[in-house]
N, C-alpha and C positions, 0 to 999 in steps of 0.2 A: 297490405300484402295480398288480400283475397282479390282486389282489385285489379292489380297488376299479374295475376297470375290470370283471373279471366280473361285478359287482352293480352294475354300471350303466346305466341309460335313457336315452331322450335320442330326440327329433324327429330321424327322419331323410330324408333326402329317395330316393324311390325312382326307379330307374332302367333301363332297358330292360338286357338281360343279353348281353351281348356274347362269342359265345364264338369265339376264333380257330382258323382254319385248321387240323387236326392237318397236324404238321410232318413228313413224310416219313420216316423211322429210313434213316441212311445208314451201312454200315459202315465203320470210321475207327478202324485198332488203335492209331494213334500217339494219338487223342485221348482213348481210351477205357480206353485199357489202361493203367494209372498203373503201369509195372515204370519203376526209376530212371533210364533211356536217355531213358523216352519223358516223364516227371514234370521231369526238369529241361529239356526242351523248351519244355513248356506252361508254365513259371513266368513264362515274361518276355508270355507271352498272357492270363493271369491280371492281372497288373499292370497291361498296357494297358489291360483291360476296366474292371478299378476307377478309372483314371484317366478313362475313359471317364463315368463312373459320377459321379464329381465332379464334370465338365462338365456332367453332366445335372441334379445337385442344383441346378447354381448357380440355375440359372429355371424349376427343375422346379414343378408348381402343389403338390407338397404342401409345401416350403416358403415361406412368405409374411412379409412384413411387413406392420405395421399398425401405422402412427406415429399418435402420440399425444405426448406432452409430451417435449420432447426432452429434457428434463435428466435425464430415467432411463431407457433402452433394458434393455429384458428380453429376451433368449434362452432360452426354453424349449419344452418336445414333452410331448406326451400328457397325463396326468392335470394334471401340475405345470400346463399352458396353464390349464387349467379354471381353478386355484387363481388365477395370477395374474388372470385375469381377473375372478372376481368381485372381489380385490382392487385392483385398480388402475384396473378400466376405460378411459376414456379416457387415464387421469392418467399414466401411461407409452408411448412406445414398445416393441412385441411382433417380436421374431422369432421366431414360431412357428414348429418344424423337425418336419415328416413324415416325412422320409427323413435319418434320423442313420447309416447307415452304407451310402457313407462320409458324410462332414460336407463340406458346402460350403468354401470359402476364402473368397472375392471377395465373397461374398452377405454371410457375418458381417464383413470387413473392411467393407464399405462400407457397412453396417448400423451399424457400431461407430465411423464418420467421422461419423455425423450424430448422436449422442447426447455427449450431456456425460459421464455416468457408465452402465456397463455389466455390470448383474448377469446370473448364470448360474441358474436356478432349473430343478434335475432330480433328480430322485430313483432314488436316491442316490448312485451311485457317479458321481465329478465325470471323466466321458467329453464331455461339452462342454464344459467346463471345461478339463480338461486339454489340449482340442484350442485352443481358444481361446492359452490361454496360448502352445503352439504356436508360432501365427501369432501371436506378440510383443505380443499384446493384455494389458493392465491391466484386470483383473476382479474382483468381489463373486462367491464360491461358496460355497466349503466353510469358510470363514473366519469365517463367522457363519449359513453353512446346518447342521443338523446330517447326519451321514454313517448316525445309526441313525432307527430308528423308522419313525414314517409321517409323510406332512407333511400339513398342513392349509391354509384360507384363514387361519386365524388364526393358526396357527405362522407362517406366510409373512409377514402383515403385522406380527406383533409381532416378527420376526426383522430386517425391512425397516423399521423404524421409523413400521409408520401405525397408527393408533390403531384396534384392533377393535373394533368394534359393541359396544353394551353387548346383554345378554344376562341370562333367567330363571334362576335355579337353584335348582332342586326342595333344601328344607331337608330333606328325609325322608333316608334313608340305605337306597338299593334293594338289594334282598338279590341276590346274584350269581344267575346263570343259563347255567351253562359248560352247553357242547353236550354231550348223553348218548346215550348207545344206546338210540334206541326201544325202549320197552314192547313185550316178545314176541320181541328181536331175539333170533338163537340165537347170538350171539357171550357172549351173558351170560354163559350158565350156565359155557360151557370155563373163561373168564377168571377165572369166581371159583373155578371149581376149580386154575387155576394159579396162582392167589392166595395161593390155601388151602394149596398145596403149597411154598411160596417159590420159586417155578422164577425161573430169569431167563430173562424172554421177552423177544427179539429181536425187537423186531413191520420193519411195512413197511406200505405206503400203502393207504388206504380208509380202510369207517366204523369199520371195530374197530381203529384206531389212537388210538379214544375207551376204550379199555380200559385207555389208560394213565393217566387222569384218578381222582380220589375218585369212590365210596371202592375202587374195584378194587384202582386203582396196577400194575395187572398186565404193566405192558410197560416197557423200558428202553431201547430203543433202538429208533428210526425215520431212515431217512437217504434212502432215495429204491427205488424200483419195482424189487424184486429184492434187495435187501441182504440180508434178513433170513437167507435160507437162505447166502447165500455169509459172512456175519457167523458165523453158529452154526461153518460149517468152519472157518474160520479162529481161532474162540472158542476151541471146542474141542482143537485142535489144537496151540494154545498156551499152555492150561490142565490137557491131558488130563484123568483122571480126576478132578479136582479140578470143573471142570465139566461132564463129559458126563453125571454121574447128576440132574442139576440145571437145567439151560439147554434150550430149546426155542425153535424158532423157528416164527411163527405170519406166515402169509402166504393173504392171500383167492385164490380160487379162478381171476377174472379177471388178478389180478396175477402169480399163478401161473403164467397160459399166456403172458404179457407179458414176464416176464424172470425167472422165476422157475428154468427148467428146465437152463438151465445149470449153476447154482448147483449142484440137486442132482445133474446129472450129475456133476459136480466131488466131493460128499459121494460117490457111490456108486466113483467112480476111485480118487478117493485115501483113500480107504476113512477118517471121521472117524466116531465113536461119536455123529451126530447125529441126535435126533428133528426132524422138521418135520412139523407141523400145518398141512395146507391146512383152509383154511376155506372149504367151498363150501358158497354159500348161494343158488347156480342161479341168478345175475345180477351184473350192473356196481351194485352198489348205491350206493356212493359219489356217481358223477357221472350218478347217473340212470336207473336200473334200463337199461342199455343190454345188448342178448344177447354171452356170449363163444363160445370154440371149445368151452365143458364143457356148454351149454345145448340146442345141438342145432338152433339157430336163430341163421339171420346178425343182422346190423345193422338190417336190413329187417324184420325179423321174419319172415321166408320162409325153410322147414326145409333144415336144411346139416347137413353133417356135424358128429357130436359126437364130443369127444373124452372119453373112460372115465379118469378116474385115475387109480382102482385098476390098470389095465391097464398105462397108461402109468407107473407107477412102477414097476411088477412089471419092465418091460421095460429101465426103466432100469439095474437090478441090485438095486433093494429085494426081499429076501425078506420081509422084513417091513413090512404095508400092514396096518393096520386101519383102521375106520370107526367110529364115532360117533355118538349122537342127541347134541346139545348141551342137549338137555331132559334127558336124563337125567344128572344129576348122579353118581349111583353110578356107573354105568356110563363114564365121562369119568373118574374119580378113579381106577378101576381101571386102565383102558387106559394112561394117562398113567404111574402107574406103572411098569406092563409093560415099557412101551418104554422110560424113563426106568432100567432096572435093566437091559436087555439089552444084552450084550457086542457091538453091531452095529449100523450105521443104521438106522433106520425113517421111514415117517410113517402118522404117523394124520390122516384126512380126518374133519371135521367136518363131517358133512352132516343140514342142514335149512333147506331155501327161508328168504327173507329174508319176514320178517312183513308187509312193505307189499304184497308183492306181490299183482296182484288175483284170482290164482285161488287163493292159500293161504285156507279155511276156515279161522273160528276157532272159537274154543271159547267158551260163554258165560261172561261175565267174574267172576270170582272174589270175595267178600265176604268179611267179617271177624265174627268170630261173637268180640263182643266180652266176653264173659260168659271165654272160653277164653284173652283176650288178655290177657298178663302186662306187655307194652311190653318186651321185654326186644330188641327192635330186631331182630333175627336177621334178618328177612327186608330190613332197611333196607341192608344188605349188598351187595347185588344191586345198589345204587344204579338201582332199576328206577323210572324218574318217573312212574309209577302206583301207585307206592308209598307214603304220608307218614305222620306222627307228628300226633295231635292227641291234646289229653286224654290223654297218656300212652299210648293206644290207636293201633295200624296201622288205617289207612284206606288202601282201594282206590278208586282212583278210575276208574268201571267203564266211561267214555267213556273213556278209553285200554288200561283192562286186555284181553288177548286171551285170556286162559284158558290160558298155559304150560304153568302150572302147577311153574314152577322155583323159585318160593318157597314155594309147599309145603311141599317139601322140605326146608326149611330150620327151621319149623316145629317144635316140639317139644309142643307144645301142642295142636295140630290146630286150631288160631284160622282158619285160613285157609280156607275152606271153598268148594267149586266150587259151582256155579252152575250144573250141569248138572239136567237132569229126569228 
């Protein structure tokens, strides 16, 4: 649902911007200070407010009804509205709900007095539904909704019994197109070097969580913003040396200053034989080239304080801090070992600006000197999408190639040939 609501459009109506009052700061230790004397005070003022709170749902305007055929009444919120409505249109009663927490009573009971039969359509976990049931209501949910997936207008109506649209289908059979690391990104080169090495990489959230995909396969585990480094402690710790010459945890630079630093304070205290690999590549790449605290520039893009890495790991109790070109392949295969053999925490930072960004220069883009090219695929490895196979022959396709130059190196042939003058 979050998904399809981020890539979504939609007419909207604009409106004048209304900012209130700023509300005075009154100091108040009994309200403010949660020690247990003063937290079981506030609990029964908590409860009032939420009960408050369901008074206001009951005729609040974000939720609405909008009858339509009474022998089917639909309750649903958010994307799910969208669906039933292109399927049902008029043909049902809708109580659309804006404000699900809390959930109305008196609106869904007397919502649910005018309709003959009373479906719950929400994706997915049955939180109206279950409320519904509740208030002693007989309902359609989770009993012929499904609890996985995504839902669709035409899951909806062939789940609902209405006959979907008939519909084109392409007889061809289109070849997949899974999301990859941009041509020139510098996450490539490490990943294939921890590829190449069998490490188990502990990855964590951004675009190099695409390193877990063909043909890398270089990551094993993603859980949420910060894991990776507190994952490798705990890895290690309960694998020792079985996994400390072997496991690495790889965490971007943004993510890093976000919930990253705990983690490795935790590795530097309680002292685990882990490598972590920051990946700084001087931006929020993932959600949009947005600046962090390692850039040197706020949100705004107006100069603020930067935070040093290197510095900040040194300080944390890392003795051992190395850095990295992620272009250089030798130089990555070395280091990774290094660290990977030392009897002590480390991390090594990968650093080199992300390829979209618009002050990084490139290089001119790289051809195939096919006279020298054996197809023996080497550089297809990199799964770099400027890269493909025709005629048994590597082709560059030089509208996306940036001149890395990291398949080069992979090269045994010298087919690969720059582009430079």
């Amino acid at each position: 649902m979050c998904t399809r609501v981020a890539h979504s459009q939609s007419i909207v109506e604009e409106g004048e911007r209304i900012v209130p009052a700023p509300v005075p700061y009154e100091k108040n230790i009994a309200k403010y200070v949660m020690m247990p004397g003063n937290a079981i005070r506030r609990h029964p003022i908590v409860e009032e407010r939420t009960r408050k709170l369901i008074r206001f749902a009951e005729d609040c305007e974000f939720n609405r009804v909008e009858m339509g055929d009474i022998r089917l009444g639909i309750i649903t919120s958010s994307t799910s509205y969208q669906y039933v409505k292109e399927v049902f249109g008029g043909q049902a009663s809708i109580l659309k709900l804006g404000l699900i927490n809390p959930l109305p009573e008196k609106r869904i009971l007397d919502f649910a007095a005018k309709v003959d039969k009373l479906v719950i359509v929400e994706e997915l976990d049955p939180i109206i539904e279950n409320h519904c049931k509740q208030l002693g209501l007989t309902v359609t949910g989770k009993d012929v909704l499904p609890m996985e997936g995504e839902y669709s207008q035409n899951l909806i109506a062939e789940k609902l019994g209405v006959k979907t649209p008939s519909y084109h289908k392409l007889e061809e059979t289109m070849p997949n197109r899974p999301p990859v690391m941009c041509a020139g990104c510098p996450h490539r080169g490490l990943f294939y070097i921890l590829s190449k090495n069998k490490c188990t990489v502990l990855g964590d959230i951004g675009c190099y969580t695409l390193g877990a995909v063909a043909p890398l396969n270089a990551m094993e585990m993603t859980l949420c913003m910060g894991a990776s480094v507190s994952a490798i402690h705990g890895f290690n710790k309960a694998l020792g040396a079985e996994g400390e010459g072997r496991t690495v945890a790889v965490i971007g630079d943004s993510t890093f200053m976000h919930s990253g630093m705990t983690g490795l304070a935790n590795i530097a205290y309680n002292q685990s034989n882990s490598t972590v690999i920051i990946l700084d590549n001087s931006i929020t790449g993932m959600t949009g080239h947005q600046q962090n605290p390692t850039t040197g520039y706020n949100i705004k893009g107006d100069p603020a304080g930067k935070i040093d890495l290197e510095s900040l790991c040194r300080s944390m109790g890392f003795s051992r801090v190395a850095v990295v070109d992620p272009y250089n392949l030798d130089e990555c295969d070395s280091v990774i070992k290094e660290e990977l053999a030392a009897k002590e925490p480390s991390v090594i930072i990968s650093r080199r600006p992300c390829a979209l960004l618009k002050y990084v220069k490139h290089n001119p883009p790289l051809f195939v000197k096919e006279e020298n090219c054996v197809g023996c695929k080497s550089c297809m490895r990199l799964g770099c999408p400027a890269i493909s196979m025709k005629d048994k022959k590597a082709v560059i396709d030089s509208t996306q190639c940036v001149g890395c130059k990291v398949c080069q190196q992979l090269c045994k042939f010298d087919a690969l040939q720059s582009g430079e003058v």
